[in-house]
C-alpha positions in Angstrom: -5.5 -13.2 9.8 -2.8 -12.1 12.1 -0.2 -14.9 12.7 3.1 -15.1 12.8 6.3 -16.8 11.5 7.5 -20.1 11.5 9.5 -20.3 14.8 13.2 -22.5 13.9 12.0 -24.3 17.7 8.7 -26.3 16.8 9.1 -27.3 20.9 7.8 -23.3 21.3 5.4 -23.3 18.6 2.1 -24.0 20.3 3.4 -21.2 22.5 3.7 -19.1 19.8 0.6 -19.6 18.0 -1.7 -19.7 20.7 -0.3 -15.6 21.4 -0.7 -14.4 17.8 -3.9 -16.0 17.3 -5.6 -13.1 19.9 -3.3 -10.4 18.4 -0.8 -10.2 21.3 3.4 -10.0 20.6 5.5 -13.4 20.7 7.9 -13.6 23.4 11.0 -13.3 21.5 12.8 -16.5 20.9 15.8 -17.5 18.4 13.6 -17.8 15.7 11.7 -14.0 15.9 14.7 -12.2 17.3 16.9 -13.4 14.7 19.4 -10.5 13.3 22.6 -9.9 11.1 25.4 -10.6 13.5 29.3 -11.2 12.7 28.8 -15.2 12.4 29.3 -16.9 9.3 26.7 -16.3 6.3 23.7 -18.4 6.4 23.7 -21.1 3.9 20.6 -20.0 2.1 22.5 -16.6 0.6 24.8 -18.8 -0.7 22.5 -19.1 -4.5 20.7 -16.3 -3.9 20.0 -13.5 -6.1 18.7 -9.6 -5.1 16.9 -8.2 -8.3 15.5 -4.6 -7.8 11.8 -4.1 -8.8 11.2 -0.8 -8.0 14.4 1.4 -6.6 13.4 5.6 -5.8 16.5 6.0 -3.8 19.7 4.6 -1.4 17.9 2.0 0.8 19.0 3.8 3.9 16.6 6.4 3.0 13.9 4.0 1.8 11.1 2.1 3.3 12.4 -1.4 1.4 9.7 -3.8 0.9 12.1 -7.6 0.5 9.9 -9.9 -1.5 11.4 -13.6 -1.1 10.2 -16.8 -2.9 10.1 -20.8 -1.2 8.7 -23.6 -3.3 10.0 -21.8 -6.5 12.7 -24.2 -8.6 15.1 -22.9 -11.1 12.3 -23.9 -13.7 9.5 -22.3 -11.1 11.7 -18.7 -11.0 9.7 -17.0 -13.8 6.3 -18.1 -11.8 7.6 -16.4 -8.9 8.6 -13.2 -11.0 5.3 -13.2 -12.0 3.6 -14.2 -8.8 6.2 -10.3 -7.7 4.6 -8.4 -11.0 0.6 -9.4 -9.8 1.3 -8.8 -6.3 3.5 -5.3 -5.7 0.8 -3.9 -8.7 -2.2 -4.8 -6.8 -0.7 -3.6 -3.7 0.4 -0.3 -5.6 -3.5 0.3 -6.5 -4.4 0.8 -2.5 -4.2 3.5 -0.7 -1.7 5.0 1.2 0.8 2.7 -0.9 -0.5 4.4 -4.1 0.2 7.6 -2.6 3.9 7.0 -0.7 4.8 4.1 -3.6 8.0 6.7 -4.0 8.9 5.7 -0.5 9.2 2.4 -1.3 12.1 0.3 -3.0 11.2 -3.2 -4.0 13.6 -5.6 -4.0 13.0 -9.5 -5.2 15.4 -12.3 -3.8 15.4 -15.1 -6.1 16.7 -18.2 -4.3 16.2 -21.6 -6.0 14.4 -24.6 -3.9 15.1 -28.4 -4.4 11.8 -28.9 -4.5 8.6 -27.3 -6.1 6.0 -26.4 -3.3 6.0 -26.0 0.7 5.5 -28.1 3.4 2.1 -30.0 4.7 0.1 -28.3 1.4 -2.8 -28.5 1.8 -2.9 -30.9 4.7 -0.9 -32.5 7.4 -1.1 -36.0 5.5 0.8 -34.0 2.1 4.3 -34.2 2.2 7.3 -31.9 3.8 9.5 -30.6 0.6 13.1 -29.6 0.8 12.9 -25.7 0.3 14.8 -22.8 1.1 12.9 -21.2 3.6 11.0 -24.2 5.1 7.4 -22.4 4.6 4.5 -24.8 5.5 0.6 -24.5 6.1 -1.0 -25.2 9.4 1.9 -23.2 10.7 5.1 -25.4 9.8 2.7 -28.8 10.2 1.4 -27.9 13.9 -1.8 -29.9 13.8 -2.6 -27.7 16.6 -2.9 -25.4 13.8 -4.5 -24.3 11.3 -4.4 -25.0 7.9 -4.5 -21.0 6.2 -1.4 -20.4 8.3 2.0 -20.3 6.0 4.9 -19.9 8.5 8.4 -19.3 7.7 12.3 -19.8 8.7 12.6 -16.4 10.3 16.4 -17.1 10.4 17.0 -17.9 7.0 14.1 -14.8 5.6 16.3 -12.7 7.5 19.7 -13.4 6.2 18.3 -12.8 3.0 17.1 -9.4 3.4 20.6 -8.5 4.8 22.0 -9.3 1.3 20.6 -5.3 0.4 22.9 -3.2 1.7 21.7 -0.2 3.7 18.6 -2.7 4.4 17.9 -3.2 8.4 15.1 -4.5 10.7 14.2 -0.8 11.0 13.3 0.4 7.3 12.3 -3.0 5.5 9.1 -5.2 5.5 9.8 -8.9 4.5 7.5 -10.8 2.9 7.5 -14.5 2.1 5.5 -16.0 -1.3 5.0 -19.8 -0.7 4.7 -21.5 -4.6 1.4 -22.8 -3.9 -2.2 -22.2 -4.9 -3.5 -22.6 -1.4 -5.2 -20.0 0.4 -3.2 -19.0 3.2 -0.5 -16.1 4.6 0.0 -14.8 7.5 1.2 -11.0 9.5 3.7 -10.3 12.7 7.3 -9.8 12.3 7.1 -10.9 8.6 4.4 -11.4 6.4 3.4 -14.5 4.2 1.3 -15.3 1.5 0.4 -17.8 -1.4 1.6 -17.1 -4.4 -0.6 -18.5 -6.4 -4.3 -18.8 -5.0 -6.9 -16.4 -6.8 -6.7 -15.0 -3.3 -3.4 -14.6 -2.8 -2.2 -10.7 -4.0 -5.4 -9.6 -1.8 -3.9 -11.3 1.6 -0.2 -9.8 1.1 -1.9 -6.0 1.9 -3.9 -7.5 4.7 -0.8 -9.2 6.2 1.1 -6.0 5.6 -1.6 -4.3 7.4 -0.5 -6.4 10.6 3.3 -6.4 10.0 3.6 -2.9 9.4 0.5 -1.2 10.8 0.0 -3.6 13.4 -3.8 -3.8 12.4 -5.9 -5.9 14.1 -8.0 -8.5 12.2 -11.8 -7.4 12.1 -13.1 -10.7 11.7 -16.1 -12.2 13.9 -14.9 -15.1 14.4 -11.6 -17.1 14.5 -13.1 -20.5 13.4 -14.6 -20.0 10.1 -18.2 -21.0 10.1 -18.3 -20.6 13.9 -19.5 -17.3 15.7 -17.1 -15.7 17.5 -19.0 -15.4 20.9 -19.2 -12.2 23.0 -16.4 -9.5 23.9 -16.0 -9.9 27.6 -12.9 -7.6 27.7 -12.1 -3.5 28.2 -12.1 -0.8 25.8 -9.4 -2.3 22.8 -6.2 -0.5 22.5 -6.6 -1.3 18.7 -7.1 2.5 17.3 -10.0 0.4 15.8 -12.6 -1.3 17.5 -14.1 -0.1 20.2 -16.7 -0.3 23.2 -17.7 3.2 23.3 -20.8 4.7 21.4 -20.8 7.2 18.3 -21.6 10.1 20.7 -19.2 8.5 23.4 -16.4 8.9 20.4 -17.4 12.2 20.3 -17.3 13.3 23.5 -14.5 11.9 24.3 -12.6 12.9 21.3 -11.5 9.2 21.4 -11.0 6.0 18.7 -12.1 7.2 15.0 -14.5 10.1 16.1 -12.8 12.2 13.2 -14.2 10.1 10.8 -17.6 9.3 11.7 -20.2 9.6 9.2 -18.3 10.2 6.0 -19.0 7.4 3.4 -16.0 4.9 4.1 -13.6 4.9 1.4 -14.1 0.5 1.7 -18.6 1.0 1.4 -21.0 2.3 3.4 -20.6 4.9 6.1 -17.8 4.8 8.8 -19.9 4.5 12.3 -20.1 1.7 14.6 -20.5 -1.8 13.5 -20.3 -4.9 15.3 -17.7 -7.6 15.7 -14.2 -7.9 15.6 -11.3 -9.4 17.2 -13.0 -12.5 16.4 -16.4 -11.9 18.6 -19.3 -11.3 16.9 -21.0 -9.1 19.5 -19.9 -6.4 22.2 -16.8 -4.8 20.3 -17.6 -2.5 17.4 -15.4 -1.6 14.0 -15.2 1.7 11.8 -16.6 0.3 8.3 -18.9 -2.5 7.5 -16.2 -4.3 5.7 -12.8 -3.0 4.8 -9.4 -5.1 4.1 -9.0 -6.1 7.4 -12.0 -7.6 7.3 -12.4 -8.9 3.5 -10.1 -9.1 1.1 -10.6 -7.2 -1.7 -11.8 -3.9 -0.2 -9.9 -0.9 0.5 -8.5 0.1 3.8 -11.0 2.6 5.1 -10.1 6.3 6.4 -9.0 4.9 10.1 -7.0 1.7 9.0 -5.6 4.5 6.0 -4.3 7.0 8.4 -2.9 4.4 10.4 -0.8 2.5 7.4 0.2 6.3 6.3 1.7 6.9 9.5 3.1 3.5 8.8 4.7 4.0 5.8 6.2 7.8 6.5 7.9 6.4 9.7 10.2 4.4 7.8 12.0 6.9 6.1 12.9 10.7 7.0 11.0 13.4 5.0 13.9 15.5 4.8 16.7 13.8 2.3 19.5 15.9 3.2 19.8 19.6 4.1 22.7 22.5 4.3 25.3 21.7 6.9 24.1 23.0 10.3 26.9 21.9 12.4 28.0 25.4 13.0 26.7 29.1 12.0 26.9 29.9 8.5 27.1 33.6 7.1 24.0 35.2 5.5 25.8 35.3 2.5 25.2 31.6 1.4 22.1 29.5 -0.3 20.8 27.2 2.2 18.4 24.1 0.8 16.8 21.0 1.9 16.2 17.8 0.1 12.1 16.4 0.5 10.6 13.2 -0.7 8.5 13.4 -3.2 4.8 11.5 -2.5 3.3 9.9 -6.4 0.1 11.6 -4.4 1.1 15.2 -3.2 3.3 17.8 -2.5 4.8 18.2 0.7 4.8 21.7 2.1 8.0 23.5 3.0 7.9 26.4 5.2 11.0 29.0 6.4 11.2 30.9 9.0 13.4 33.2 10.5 13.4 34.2 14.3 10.2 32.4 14.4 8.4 34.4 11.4 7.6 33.1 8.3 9.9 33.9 5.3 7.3 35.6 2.7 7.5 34.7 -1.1 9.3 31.6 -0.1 6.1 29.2 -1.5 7.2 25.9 -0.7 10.5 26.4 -2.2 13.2 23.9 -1.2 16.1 26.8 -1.3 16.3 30.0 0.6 19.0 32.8 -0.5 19.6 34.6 2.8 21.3 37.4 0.7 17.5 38.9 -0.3 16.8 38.7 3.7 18.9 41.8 4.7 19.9 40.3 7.8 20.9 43.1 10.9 24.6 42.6 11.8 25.7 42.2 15.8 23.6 39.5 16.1 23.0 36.3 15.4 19.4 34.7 13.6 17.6 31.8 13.9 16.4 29.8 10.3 14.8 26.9 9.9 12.6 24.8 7.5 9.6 22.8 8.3 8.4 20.1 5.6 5.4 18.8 6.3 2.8 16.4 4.6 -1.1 18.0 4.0 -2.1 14.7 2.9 -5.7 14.5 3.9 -5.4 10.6 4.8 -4.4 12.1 8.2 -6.7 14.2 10.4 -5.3 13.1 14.0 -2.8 16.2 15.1 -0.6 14.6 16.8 0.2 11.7 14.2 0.4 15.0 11.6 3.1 16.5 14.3 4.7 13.2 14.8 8.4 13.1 12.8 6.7 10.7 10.4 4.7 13.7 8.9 6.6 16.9 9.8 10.5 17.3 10.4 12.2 20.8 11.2 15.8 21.7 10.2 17.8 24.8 12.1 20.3 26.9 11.3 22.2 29.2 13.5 22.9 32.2 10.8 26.0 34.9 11.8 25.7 38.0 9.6 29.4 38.6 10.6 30.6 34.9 9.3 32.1 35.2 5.4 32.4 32.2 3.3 36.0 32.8 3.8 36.6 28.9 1.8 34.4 28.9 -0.9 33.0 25.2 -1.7 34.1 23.3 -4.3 32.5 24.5 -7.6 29.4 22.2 -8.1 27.9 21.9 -11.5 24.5 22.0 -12.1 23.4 18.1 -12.3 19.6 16.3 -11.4 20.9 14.0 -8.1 17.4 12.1 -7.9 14.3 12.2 -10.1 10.8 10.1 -10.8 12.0 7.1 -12.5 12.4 7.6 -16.4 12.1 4.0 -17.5 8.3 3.7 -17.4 5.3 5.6 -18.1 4.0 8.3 -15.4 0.1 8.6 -14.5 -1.9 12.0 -15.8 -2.5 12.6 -11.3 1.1 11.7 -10.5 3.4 14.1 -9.1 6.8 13.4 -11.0 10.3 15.3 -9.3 13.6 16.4 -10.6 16.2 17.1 -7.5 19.6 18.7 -8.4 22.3 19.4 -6.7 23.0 23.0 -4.7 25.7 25.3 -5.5 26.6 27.2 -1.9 27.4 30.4 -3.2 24.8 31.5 -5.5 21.4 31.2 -6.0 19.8 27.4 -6.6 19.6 26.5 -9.9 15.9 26.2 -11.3 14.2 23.6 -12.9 12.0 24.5 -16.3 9.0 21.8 -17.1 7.6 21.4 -20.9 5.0 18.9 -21.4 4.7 18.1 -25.4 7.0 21.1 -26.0 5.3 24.2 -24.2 6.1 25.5 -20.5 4.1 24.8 -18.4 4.5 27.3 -15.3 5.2 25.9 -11.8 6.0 28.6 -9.5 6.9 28.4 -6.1 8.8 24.5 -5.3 10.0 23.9 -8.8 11.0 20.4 -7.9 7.8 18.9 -8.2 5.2 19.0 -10.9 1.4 17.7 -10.0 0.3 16.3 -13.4 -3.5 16.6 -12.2 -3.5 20.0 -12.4 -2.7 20.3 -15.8 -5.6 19.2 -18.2 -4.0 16.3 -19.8 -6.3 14.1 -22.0 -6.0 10.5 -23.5 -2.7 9.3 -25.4 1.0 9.6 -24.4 2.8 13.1 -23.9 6.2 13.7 -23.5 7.5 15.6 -20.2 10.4 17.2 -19.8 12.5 18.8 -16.9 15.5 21.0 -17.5 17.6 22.7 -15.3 17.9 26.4 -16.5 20.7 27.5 -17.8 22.2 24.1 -18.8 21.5 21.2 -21.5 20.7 18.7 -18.4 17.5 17.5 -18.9 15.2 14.6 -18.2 12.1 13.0 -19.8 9.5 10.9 -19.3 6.2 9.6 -21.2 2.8 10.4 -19.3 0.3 7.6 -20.0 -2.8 9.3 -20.0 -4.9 6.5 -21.4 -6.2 4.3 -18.8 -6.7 0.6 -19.6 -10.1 -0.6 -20.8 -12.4 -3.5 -19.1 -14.9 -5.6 -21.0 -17.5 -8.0 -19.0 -18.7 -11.3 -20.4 -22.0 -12.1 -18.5 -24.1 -16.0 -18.7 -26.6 -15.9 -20.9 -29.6 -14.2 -19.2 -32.7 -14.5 -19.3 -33.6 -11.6 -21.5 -31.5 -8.4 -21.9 -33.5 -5.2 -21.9 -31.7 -1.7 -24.1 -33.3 1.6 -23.1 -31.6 4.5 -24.4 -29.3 6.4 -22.0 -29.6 3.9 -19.6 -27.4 1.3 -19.1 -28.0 -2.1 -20.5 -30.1 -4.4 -18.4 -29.8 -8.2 -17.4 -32.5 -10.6 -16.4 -31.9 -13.8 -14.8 -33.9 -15.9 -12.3 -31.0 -17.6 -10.3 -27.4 -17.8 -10.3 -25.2 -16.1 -13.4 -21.1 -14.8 -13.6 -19.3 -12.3 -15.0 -16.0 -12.5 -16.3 -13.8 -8.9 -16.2 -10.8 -8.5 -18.6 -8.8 -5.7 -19.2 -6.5 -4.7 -21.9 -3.7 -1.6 -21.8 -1.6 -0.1 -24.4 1.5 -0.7 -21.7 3.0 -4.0 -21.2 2.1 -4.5 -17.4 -0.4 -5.4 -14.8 -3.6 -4.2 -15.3 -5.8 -4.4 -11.4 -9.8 -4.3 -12.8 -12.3 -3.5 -9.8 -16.2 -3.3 -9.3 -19.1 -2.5 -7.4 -22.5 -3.0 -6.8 -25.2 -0.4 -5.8 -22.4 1.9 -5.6 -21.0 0.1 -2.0 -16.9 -0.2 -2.0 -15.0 -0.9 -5.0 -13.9 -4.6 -4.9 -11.1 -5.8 -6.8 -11.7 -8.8 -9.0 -10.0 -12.0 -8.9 -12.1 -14.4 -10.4 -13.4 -16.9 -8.4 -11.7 -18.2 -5.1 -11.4 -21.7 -6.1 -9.9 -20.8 -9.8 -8.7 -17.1 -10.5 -9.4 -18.1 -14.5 -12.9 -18.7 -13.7 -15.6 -16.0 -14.0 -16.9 -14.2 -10.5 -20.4 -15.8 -9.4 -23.9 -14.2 -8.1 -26.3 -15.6 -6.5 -29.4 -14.3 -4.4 -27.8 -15.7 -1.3 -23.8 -16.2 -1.8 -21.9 -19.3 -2.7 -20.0 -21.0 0.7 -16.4 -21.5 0.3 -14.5 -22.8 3.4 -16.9 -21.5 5.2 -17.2 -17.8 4.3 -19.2 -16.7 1.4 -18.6 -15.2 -2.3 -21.0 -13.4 -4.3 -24.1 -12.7 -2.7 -26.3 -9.9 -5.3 -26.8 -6.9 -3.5 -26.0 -6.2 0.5 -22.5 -8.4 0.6 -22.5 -11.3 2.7 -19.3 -12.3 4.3 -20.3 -15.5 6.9 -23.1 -17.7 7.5 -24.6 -16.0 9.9 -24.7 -12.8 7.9 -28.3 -11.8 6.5 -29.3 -14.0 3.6 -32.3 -12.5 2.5 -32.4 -12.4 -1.7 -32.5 -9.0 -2.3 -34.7 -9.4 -6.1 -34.7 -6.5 -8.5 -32.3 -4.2 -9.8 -29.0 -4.1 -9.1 -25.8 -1.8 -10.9 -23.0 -3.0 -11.0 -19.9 -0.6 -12.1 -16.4 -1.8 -13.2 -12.9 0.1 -13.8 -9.8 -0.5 -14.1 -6.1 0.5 -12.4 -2.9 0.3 -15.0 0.5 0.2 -13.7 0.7 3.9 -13.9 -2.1 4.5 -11.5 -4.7 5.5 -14.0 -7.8 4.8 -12.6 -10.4 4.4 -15.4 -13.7 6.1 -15.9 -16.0 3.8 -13.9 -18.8 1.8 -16.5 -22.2 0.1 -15.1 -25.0 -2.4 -16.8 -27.7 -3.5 -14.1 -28.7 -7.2 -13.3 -31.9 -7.7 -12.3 -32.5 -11.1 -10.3 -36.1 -12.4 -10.4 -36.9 -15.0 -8.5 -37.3 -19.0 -10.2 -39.9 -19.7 -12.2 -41.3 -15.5 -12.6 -39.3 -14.8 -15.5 -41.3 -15.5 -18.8 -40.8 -14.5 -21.5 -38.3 -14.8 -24.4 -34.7 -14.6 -24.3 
């Protein structure tokens, strides 16, 4: 749901609400336009504390994503640690953020509440509690509210992510975890969730989605259990929904026209499907359902490229780079500095007087003494790093500076290195974090630092002792290409010539899942097929997961091979076991669990869709492992046709 934060004014609240609840931008008041200034720190930093979760570099050169905790005690803290560990995992199992996690620094800020809990939970009758950050349903006890929305002090949220230095407005995303089992969060300026609910670490992506990616929701309706009505405005300037036809999209080259047809990476097939923007007719949507729609599925291709864009605009691609202030002599090494994507190499590409350098292959060094360079004039050089992800197919977001920065260099053959640089020994400056295990399709970097007046030092990769040849930008190694099978190996980087070396353990053993079903009816074995379930009404399955690492494993599945939906357990208890039925089970209003075509709202089709259904399940480890996918059917009979024994 896209709403906002608590405002410190409740006189402007109603004001507020009533703007996010259609998607539109607050007016700014004291509350959302609240900044670092020179005034005296904000009491709240006073017993706070900034723990790093994940750091991949300075925080001026990192999207920073600032977790803080309300409703959390002294004795609540190691709830809210965990409450951290669930979320940021589950997040880091979506795409793009499973791709660009190396962009991102974590950072937890632990500040102690008087009180356990937040404000009017669940209801406008509970009561207000003394916390840090004033969070409270129904949007800080507005009973022109509604209850799912957790608001915040934007003031106070603020002065705590200004306790990272080198954090800013610009490169951080704030989000606020109430202690509360409730369902609730909401997106703008800041995002919020529950910490607790089953729910919870499946609305902090969604609200990310409208903080960061400004995504709109794709809900049909605002009040749950009521129909939206009809879309009465023009075409949306959401980059998804839409009024215009498949062919229209076509034509026109316009909305997601690039994507139409492939099989939508949340189910189904991304086309034109109706509702959204809370109207259930006359505006159409991309994918069936995707998490801007219901929580547990993926971002589909359009919302993807959108968040990728997102993500990549918050930092620079290029790290750092020769000085270009002034024209250097051809007699020097000149280098840039990439990120480094968990998901993919970025491409670099040199050219001099506008033709590419040959034999350069991505390297992140050029020696301009192999180039020959004519005296009595002077040459133009540059480098171009660029991202080929495939998330992104629009060309102008690929040429945007998110994707694709340039670096120039005016080169003067007649200019000698008359000072030579300080000698710089050969050291790694910034590297794929050693302290935990790496995933068999990561891609793990080793960046060192650049001597100016010789050749680049290279770095040599071993995996379990033997080279393993990288040629061209021998700053990253792509673990999927090399064919790496179950159990941990040891990886090594080494830069030539030297002792310096670094290592890491490659966890190429994903985490296993088991399912515990009801007792069924009968169970049928056929050999080579998978194991079949009978029932004649309602049953549940229970997913578990165990990993040889000590961390968060994120267990997923699917039926009839639509999108893979994570599990959670069941909405009102995330110990309980997930529930099908032939038609769904109602819970505030929306609906769980429905065998076969999902069914999101009442007015969805309820039809029981009897006979056989797969269902497959995997898992996720911290490392990114994604687990072979395993399937048993269910077959649903209707009452009273089963027969029989057991």
């Amino acid at each position: 749901m896209r709403l906002l934060n608590r405002p410190a004014l409740l006189a402007v609240a109603g004001a507020l609400l009533a703007a996010c609840a259609i998607g539109t931008t607050p007016p700014a008041t004291a509350a959302t336009a609240a900044t670092a200034s020179t005034a005296a720190p904000h009491p709240v930093t006073a017993n706070a504390k900034v723990v790093p979760v994940q750091q991949t570099g300075p925080a001026d050169k990192r999207f920073n994503l600032v977790v803080l905790g309300d409703g959390y005690t002294t004795g609540d803290m190691p709830g809210f640690r965990a409450d951290v560990d669930k979320h940021i995992n589950v997040l880091w199992n979506m795409e793009p953020f499973a791709s660009y996690r190396s962009y991102i620094n974590v950072w937890a800020v632990e500040v102690p509440s008087a009180e356990s809990g937040v404000d009017c939970d669940p209801g406008l009758d509970a009561p207000r509690r003394d916390t840090a950050l004033d969070m409270g349903f129904w949007g800080g006890c507005n009973p022109a509210s509604v209850q799912r929305l957790l608001s915040i002090d934007s003031t106070a949220a603020t002065a705590l992510a200004d306790l990272i230095p080198g954090s800013k407005s610009t490169n951080r995303q704030i989000v606020g975890l109430a202690n509360s089992a409730t369902y609730g969060g909401a997106g703008g300026t800041f995002a919020t969730a529950s910490g607790g609910n089953a729910l919870s670490s499946l609305i902090t992506p969604h609200e990310i989605g409208h903080s960061l990616g400004k995504l709109q929701d794709e809900y049909d309706y605002y009040a749950r259990g009521v129909p939206g009505g009809v879309y009465e405005g023009g075409e949306p300037s959401s980059a998804h929904h839409t009024l215009l036809t498949e062919d229209e999209m076509r034509a026109k080259q316009r909305k997601w026209w690039r994507w139409l047809g492939e099989r939508s990476d949340s189910g189904g097939v991304i086309g034109r499907h109706e509702g959204g923007m809370y109207q259930t007719k006359g505006v159409w949507r991309p994918s069936k359902h995707s998490m801007m729609k219901t929580l547990g599925y993926a971002f589909d291709q359009v919302e993807r490229e959108i968040m990728t864009q997102a993500i990549s605009a918050k930092v620079d691609l290029v790290q750092g780079h020769t000085p270009n202030d002034a024209p250097i002599g051809d007699d020097r090494t000149v280098w840039v500095d990439t990120l480094h994507p968990v998901g993919g190499e970025l491409d670099t590409v040199w050219r001099l007087d506008g033709r590419k350098v040959d034999g350069t292959a991505g390297e992140r060094s050029l020696d301009l003494r192999r180039l020959g360079l004519a005296e009595g004039r002077d040459h133009r050089l540059s480098a171009t790093v660029s991202d080929p992800t495939p998330f992104v197919r629009d060309p102008k977001i690929r040429a945007s500076a998110a994707l694709t920065r340039t670096v120039t260099w005016t080169v003067d053959p007649s200019v000698t290195t008359t000072t030579e640089p300080p000698s710089t020994a050969p050291e790694f400056t910034g590297h794929t974090r050693t302290g935990a295990p790496v995933g068999v399709e990561s891609v793990v970097y080793a960046d060192t630092t650049h001597p100016a007046g010789r050749e680049a030092p290279r770095v040599r990769w071993t995996l379990d002792g033997r080279p393993v040849p990288n040629p061209g930008n021998d700053r990253d190694l792509d673990l999927g290409e090399l064919p790496l099978r179950g159990g941990d190996h040891t990886l090594k980087a080494r830069i030539a010539g030297t002792d310096r070396t670094l290592t890491w353990t490659v966890d190429a053993t994903p985490a296993r899942a088991a399912y515990e079903l009801s007792e069924p009816l009968r169970t049928v074995r056929r050999a080579g097929k998978p194991v079949e379930y009978v029932y004649d009404g309602p049953f549940t399955m229970k997913l578990t997961a165990r990993d040889d690492q000590d961390s968060y494993v994120v267990t997923q599945f699917r039926v009839d091979g639509d999108g893979w939906y994570t599990y959670f357990g069941w909405p009102t208890d995330a110990n309980a076991p997930f529930r099908f039925t032939p038609g769904g089970t109602v819970i505030d209003d929306l609906l769980y669990g429905k065998l076969g075509t999902p069914r999101v709202v009442p007015w969805d089709d309820a039809t029981p869709e009897y006979g056989s259904h797969t269902i497959e399940y995997r898992t996720i480890d911290a490392a990114g492992n994604v687990a072979p996918a395993k399937a048993f059917r269910a077959t649903l009979i209707p009452p009273g046709a089963g027969g029989g024994e057991r």
